[in-house]
N, C-alpha and C positions, 0 to 999 in steps of 0.2 A: 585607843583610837580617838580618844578625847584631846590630843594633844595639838597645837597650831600647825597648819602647814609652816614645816621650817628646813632648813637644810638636813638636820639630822632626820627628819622627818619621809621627807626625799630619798637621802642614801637606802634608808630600810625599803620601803617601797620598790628602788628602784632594788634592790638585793630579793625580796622577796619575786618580783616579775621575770628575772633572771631564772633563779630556783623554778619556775613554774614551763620557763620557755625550754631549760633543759627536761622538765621531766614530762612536756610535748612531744620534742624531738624523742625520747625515749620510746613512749607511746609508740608513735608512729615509722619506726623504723623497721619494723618488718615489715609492714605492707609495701615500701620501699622497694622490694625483691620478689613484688608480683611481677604478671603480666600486662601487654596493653590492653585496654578493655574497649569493648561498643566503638564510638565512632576516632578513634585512637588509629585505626587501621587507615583510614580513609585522610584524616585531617593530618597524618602524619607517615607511618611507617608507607604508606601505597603513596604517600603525594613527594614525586622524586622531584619536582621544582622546590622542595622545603631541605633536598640532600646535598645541603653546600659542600662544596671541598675544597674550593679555591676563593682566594680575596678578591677576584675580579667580582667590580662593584656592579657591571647586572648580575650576575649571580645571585646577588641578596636583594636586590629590588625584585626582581623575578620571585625569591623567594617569601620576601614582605608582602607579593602582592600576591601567595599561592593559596587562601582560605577556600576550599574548594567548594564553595556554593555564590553563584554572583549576586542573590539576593540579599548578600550584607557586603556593607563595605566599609572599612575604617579599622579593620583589623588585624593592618599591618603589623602594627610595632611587635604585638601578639606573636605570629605567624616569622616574623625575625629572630623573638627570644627561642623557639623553637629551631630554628633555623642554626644557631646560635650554641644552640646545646652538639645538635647535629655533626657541627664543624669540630667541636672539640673530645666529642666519645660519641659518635656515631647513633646509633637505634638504641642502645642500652636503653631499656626502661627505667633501670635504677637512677642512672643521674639524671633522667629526664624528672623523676620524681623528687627527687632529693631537691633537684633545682624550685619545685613545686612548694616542698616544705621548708627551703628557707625562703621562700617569699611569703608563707602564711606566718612565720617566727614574725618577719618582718611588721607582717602585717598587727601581730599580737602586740609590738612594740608602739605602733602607732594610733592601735584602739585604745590603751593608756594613753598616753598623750593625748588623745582627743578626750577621753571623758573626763581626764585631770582638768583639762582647760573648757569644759563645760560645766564641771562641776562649779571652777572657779566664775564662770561670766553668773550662773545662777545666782550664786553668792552678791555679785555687784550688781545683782539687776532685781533681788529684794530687800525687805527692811533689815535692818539688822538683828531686830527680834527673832529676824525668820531664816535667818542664813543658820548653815550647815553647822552643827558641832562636832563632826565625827571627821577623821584626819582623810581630805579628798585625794593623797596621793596613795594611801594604802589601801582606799575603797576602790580608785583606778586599777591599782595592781590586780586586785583579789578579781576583777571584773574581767577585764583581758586575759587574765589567768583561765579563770572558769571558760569564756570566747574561745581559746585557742584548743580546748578541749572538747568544745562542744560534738556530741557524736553526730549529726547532722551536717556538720562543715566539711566530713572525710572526704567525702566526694571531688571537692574542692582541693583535694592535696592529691592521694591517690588516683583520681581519673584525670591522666596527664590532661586531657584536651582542654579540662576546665581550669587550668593556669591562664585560661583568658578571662578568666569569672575574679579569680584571688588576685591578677595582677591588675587587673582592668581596677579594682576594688584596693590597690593600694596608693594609687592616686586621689582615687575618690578620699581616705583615707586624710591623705596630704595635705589635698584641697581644705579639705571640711576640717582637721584640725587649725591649719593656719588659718582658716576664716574665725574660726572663733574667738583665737588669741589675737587675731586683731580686730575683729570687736570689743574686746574687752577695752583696747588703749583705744579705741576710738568712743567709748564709753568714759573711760577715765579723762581723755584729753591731751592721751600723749600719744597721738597716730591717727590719719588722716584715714582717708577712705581708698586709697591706693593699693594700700596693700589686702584691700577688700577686694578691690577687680581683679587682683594678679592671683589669689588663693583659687577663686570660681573659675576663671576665662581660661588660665595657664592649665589648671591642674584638669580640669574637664575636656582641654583639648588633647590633652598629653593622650587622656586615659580612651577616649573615643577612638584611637591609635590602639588601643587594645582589643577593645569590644564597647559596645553602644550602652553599655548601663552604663556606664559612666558618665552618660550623659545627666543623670538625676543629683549629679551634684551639686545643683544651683535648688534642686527643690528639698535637697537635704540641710543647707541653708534657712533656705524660706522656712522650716518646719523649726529651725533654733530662731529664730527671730520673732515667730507664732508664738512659743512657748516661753521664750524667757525673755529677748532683747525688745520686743515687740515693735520694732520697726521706730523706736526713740533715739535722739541723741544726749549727751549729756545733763541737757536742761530738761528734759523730759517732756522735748516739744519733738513731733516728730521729724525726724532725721530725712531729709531730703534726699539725699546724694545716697543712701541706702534703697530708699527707695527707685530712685533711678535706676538703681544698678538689678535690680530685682525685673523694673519692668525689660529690659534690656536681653539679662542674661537667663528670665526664667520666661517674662510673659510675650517676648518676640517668638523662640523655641516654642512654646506651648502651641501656640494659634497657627505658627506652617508646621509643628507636629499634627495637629488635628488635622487641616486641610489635609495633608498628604497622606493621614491613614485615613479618610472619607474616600479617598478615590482609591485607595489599593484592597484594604481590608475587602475582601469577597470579591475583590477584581480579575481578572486574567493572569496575573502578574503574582498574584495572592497563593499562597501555601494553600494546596490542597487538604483539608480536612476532615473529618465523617460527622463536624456538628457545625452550629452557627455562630455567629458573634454572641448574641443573646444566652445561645446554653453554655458555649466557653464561660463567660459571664457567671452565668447560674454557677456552673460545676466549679468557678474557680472559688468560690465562697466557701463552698466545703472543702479545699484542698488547704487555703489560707487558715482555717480550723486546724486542719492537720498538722499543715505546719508548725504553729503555734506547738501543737501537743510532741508532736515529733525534737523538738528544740527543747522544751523544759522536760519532758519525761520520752526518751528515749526507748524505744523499745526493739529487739533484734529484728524480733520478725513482719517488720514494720517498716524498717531502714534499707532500703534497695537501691541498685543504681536502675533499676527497672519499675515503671509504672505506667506503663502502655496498656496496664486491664486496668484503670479506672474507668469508672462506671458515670456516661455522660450524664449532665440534671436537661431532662427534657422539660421540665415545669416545675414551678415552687414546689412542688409535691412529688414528683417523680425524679428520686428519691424524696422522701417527706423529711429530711435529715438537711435539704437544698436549704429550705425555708427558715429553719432551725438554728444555722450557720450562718446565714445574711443577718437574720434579726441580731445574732451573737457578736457577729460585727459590728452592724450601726450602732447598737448598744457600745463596744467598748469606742469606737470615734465619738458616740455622744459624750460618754464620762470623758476621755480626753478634754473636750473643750470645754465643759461644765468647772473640770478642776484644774487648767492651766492655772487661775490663782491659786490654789491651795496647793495644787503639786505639779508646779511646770515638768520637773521632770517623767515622772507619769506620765502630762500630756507629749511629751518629747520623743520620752520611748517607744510610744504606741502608734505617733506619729511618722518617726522613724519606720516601724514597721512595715505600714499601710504605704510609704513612698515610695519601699525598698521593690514594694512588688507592682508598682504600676505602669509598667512596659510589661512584664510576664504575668499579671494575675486579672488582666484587663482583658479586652477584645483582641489584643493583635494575633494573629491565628500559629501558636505557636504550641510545641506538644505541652499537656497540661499538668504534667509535675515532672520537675527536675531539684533535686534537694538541692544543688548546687546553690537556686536562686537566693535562700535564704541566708545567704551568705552575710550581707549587710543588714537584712534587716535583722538576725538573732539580736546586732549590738543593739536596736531598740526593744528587741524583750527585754532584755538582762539590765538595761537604765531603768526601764518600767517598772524590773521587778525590786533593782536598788532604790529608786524613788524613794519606797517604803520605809528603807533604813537612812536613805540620806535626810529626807523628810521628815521628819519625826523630831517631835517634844527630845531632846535629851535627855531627859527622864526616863523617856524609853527605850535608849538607847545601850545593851548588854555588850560589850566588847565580847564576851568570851562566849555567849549563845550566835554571837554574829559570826565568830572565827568557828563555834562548831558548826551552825549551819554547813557555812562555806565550804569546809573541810568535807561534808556529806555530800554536797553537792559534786563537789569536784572530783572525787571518789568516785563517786554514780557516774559521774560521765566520762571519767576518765578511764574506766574500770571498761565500758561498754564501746567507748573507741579503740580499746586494745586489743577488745574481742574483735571488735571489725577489723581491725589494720590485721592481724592473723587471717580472718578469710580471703582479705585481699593479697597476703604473702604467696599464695600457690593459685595458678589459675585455674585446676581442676575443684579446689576447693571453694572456691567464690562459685565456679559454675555451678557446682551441685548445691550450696548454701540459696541463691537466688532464683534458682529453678524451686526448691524446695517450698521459697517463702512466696513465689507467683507462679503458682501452676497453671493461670489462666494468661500470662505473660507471653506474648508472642515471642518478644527477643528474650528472654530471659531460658527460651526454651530450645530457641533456635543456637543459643549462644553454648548451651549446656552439650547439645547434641554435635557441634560445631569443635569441642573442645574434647569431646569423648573419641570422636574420631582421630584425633592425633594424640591421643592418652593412652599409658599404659599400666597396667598396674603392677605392684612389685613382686619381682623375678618373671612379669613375664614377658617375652620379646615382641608382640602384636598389640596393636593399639585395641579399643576394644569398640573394634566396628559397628558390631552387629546393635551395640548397645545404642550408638549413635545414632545407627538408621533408626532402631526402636521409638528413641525419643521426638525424632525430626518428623516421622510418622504422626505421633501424637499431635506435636507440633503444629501440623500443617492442617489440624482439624478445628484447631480453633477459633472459634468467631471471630472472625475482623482480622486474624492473624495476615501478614503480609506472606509476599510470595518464596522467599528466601528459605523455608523449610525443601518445598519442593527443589527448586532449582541446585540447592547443593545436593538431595540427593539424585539428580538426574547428574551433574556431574561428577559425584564421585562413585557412582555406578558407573560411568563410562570409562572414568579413569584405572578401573579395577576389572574394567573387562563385564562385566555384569549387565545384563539386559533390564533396558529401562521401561519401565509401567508407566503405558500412556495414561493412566490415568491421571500423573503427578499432569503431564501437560495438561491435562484438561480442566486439571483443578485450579492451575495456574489462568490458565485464560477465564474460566468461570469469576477470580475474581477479583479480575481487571475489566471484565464484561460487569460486573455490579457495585463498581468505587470506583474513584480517581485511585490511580498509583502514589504511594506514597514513594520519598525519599529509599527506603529500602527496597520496595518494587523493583524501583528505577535499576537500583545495584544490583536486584537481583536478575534483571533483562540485560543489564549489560554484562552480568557473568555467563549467565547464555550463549548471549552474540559471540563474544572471544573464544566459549570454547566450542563452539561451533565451525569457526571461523579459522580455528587456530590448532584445532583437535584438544583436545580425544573425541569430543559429541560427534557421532555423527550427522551431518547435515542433512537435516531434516527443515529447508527452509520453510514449506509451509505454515509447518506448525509456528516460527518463530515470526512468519510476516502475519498471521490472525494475534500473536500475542504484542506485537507492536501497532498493530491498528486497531486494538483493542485499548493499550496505553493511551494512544494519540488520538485517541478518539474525547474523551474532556476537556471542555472547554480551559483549563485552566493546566495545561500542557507545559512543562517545565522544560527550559531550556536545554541543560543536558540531554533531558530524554530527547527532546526535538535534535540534537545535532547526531546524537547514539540512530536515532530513527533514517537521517538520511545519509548515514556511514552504511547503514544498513541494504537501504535503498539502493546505494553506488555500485559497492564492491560484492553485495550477494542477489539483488535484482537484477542491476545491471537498469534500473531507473533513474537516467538519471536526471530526467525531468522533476520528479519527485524530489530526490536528493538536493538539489539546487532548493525548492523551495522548500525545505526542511533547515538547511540549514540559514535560510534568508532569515525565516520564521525566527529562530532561535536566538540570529544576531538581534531581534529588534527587540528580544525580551531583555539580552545580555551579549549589549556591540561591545564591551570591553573584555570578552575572551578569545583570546590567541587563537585558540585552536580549531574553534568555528572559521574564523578569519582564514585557515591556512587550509581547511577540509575544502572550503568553496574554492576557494582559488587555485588548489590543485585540481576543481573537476573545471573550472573556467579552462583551464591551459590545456587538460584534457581534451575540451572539446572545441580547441582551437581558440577560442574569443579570447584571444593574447588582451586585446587593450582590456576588455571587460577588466581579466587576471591585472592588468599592470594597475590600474584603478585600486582596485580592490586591495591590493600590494600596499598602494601609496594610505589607503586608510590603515590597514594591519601596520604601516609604519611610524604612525601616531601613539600608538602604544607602546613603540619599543622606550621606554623611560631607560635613559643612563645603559643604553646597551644591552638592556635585559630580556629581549629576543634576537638578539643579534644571529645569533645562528640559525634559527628559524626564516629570517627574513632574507639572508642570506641563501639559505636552500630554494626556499619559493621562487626567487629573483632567477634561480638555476633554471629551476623546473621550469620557469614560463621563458628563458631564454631557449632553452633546448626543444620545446613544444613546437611541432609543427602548425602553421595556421589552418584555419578553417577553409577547407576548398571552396574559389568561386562562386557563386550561382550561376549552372549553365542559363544562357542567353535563352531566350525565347526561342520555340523552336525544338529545342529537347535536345538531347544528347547527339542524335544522328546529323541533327545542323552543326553542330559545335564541330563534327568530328571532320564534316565535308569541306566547313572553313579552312580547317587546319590544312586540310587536305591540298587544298587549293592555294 
């Protein structure tokens, strides 16, 4: 490992990263031949605008634009590659997955390339005393190697839906390599600043087409230029046109990112959640602990696609563990910037870290661990933690205690993702593994009981019901647990003929009567409504208009539920005063969804006010982009042609005048 970067030097590297991305793909190939998990249902197999079958091009604009929450936007391209899969093998889970691990192989390809060429910019940007002795193409490999194994990353292969986290993250990838290697020629004196704008502007705009973390690729930058290039040019006077480009593409973003989460973060408009900015805050400090621990030392029961029982920090002290985990962090940011000289890449890694999680480890009200996040920021542990070997006296540098670390390491984790990718192979097995490891889990529980009900065991012909109710029971007792325990078993008591226990209704309005509805809430009133509306439940509207005006009763009212609330109103009130302004409401949280747009203006034509309908027509026809509600707009333009108008107002006088005119 002592030898020059050279061509021969390269081939091995590249031959060993090879060897490493085949015995990934190994790894992970049974979990390949589970099932969909959590929100897989929703963001795909239920969302039939994402079920292309034909090349008429609204089809896939329709489809680009079907991420089924309006509170994000940009996650087209995403929501296409899905789309995409769709067209060519339908629902399969398998190649929707498959498709997932060659974009993380992909991805493994290009976290080498990017540490090969920051290993090298470090080298040009110290003394030569201080540059690396150890061969930076073989350090790349052995790194990316260990990255594509990490047991932490799974989530990101196997839970189809987060191919919006691994792809969104292969541009970022892109970007951030080719910015380096062309700082390095803009260092050296053979490459201008051009291809500095095109690496941040291009690849960060591509990737926000995915999902919005891709947006921290300008501060992923900023943190290599902190740490090794330090914002210098050649002459080691500072570099102007770098600078420019920084206040442009990081510190313009920065300042309308801020303004625009001051006014939404706790707004109307803002994700409903059971804590504040400030304890998000707190609690994320210990989670970014975990993280860390979860990523070098792996542990089974530890690793979940569920953490919905983390335990809020309501004060430095509450938990006393809050306070412990902040200090633990300022601590490693302070040693970062204390030893940018002595070990930029140290500062780099850890830097890398801290940037990876500042859209989800911050204020913005989002749920508070998802392993997915740490997707980007793992590669600045594992720079962090090579620092140590790349940094170092060559004197103390062991080729063969570095290749056996390595070999331990990668063993360790490679050993413990294959244990994972097995649970994920069989979906009875994952549910009973993740119930087991979150007993206080709401979904983890409801998902268990969810999955039992359509499970059988071997040789025998009946799913094992009763076991299901048993757990969804349990389930639905637990603190904060949402409403989705009760609601499936009132429908799948209805659907089996079996008499339903008001108490589940009661439980369910109990609490929505004492929390905002979460996103599951939501799904779980509007699997209600349908089957109320639709059978098997028997129609018991009462009970379901106390559990909607119990919904729509907080302030911070989500749109879906708002347009669900006055479907509700219309077709089973028969309000449609109400109705009308449920779904007004709804458009002004989210006027870019169709289907709002086409619920009002079939109760406009309904009740006669054709121009109101033809108005509202002509807005819903602002979104048809490239023909992608054509059909829709089409039917509506039906419906209010066919709609009789609104009768007259009899004249003054009342009806008995009107009728004597005529008469006359």
């Amino acid at each position: 490992m002592s030898s020059p970067s050279t061509a021969a030097a390269s081939r091995r590297a590249t031959i060993v990263l090879f060897g490493l991305l085949a015995v990934t793909a190994g790894i992970y190939w049974p979990g390949l031949y589970g099932a969909f998990v959590f929100d897989d249902s929703t963001f795909i197999v239920t969302n039939a605008r994402l079920h292309v079958q034909t090349l008429r091009l609204g089809d896939w604009v329709l489809a680009a634009m079907s991420f089924p929450s309006g509170a994000h936007q940009g996650r087209w391209l995403g929501m296409l590659s899905f789309a995409l899969n769709h067209y060519f093998t339908g629902l399969d889970p398998f190649w929707l997955k498959l498709s997932n691990l060659a974009i993380h192989l992909l991805n493994g390809w290009l976290v080498y390339r990017l540490v090969r060429a920051t290993l090298a910019l470090r080298d040009a940007c110290v003394p030569e005393a201080r540059r690396s002795r150890v061969d930076g193409a073989v350090v790349a490999a052995l790194l990316a190697g260990l990255w594509l194994v990490l047991t932490i990353n799974l989530t990101a292969v196997l839970y189809v839906s987060q191919r919006l986290e691994s792809l969104s993250n292969t541009f970022v990838l892109l970007g951030l390599g080719g910015y380096v290697r062309a700082r390095i020629r803009h260092l050296t004196g053979s490459g201008g600043s051009a291809a500095l704008w095109l690496s941040l502007a291009l690849c960060t705009g591509i990737g926000v087409l995915v999902k919005e973390s891709a947006v921290l690729l300008p501060l992923y930058a900023a943190c290599v230029e902190f740490a090794l290039a330090r914002g210098r040019a050649r002459d080691g006077r500072p570099a102007r046109d770098v600078r420019l480009l920084f206040a442009l593409v990081l510190g313009l973003p920065l300042v309308a990112g801020s303004i625009w989460l001051l006014t939404w973060v706790g707004g109307e408009t803002s994700y409903a959640r059971p804590f504040t900015a400030i304890e998000r805050l707190m609690t994320e400090a210990r989670v970014l602990v975990d993280y860390v621990y979860w990523t070098l030392v792996p542990q089974p029961e530890q690793l979940t696609l569920y953490h919905d029982d983390v335990v809020v920090s309501r004060g430095l002290l509450d938990p006393p563990s809050t306070l412990a985990c902040g200090a633990a962090l300022v601590a490693a940011l302070v040693a970062a910037v204390a030893l940018r000289g002595r070990r930029p890449l140290f500062a780099l890694g850890v830097l890398w870290f801290f940037a990876g999680h500042a859209l989800t480890g911050t204020v913005v009200p989002l749920m508070l661990v998802m392993e997915h996040r740490n997707y980007f920021p793992s590669i600045g542990l594992l720079v962090a933690i090579a620092s140590f070997v790349v940094e170092s006296p060559a004197t103390r540098v062991r080729p063969r205690a570095i290749v056996l670390v390595f070999a331990c390491l990668f063993a360790f984790q490679a050993f413990s993702t294959w244990m994972r990718a097995q649970e994920w192979s069989d979906p009875l097995r994952l549910a009973l593994s993740e119930a087991s490891k979150r007993p206080g889990s709401s979904a983890a529980q409801y998902e268990l009981g969810r999955t039992l009900l359509y499970s059988r065991r071997a040789g025998e012909t009946q799913p094992m019901t009763e076991q299901g109710f048993e757990v969804l029971e349990r389930g639905a007792r637990i603190p904060a647990s949402d409403i989705l325990h009760e609601q499936l078993l009132i429908v799948m008591h209805a659907e089996l003929g079996r008499p339903i226990e008001p108490r589940w209704w009661d439980s369910i309005l109990h609490k929505l009567q004492t929390r905002p509805p979460t996103t599951a809430d939501i799904g779980g009133i509007d699997a209600l409504f349908r089957c109320e509306a639709r059978g098997p439940c028997p129609r018991d509207y009462g009970r379901l208009k106390a559990i909607f005006d119990a919904a729509v009763a907080w302030p911070s009212t989500d749109g879906v539920l708002l347009t669900m609330h006055g479907a509700f109103a219309e077709h089973a009130l028969g309000d449609l005063a109400l109705a009308e302004r449920q779904y007004r409401a709804a458009l002004a949280r989210a006027p870019g969804e169709p289907l709002t747009h086409a619920n009002l203006i079939r109760l406009l034509a309904r009740e006669g006010r054709l121009d109101e309908a033809r108005a509202q027509l002509a807005r819903l026809r602002r979104l048809n982009h490239f023909g992608s509600i054509d059909s829709m707009v089409q039917d509506l333009a039906g419906v209010i042609e066919s709609a009789p108008p609104a009768p007259a107002a009899a004249p003054a006088g009342g009806a008995d005048a009107a009728t004597a005119a005529a008469a006359g």
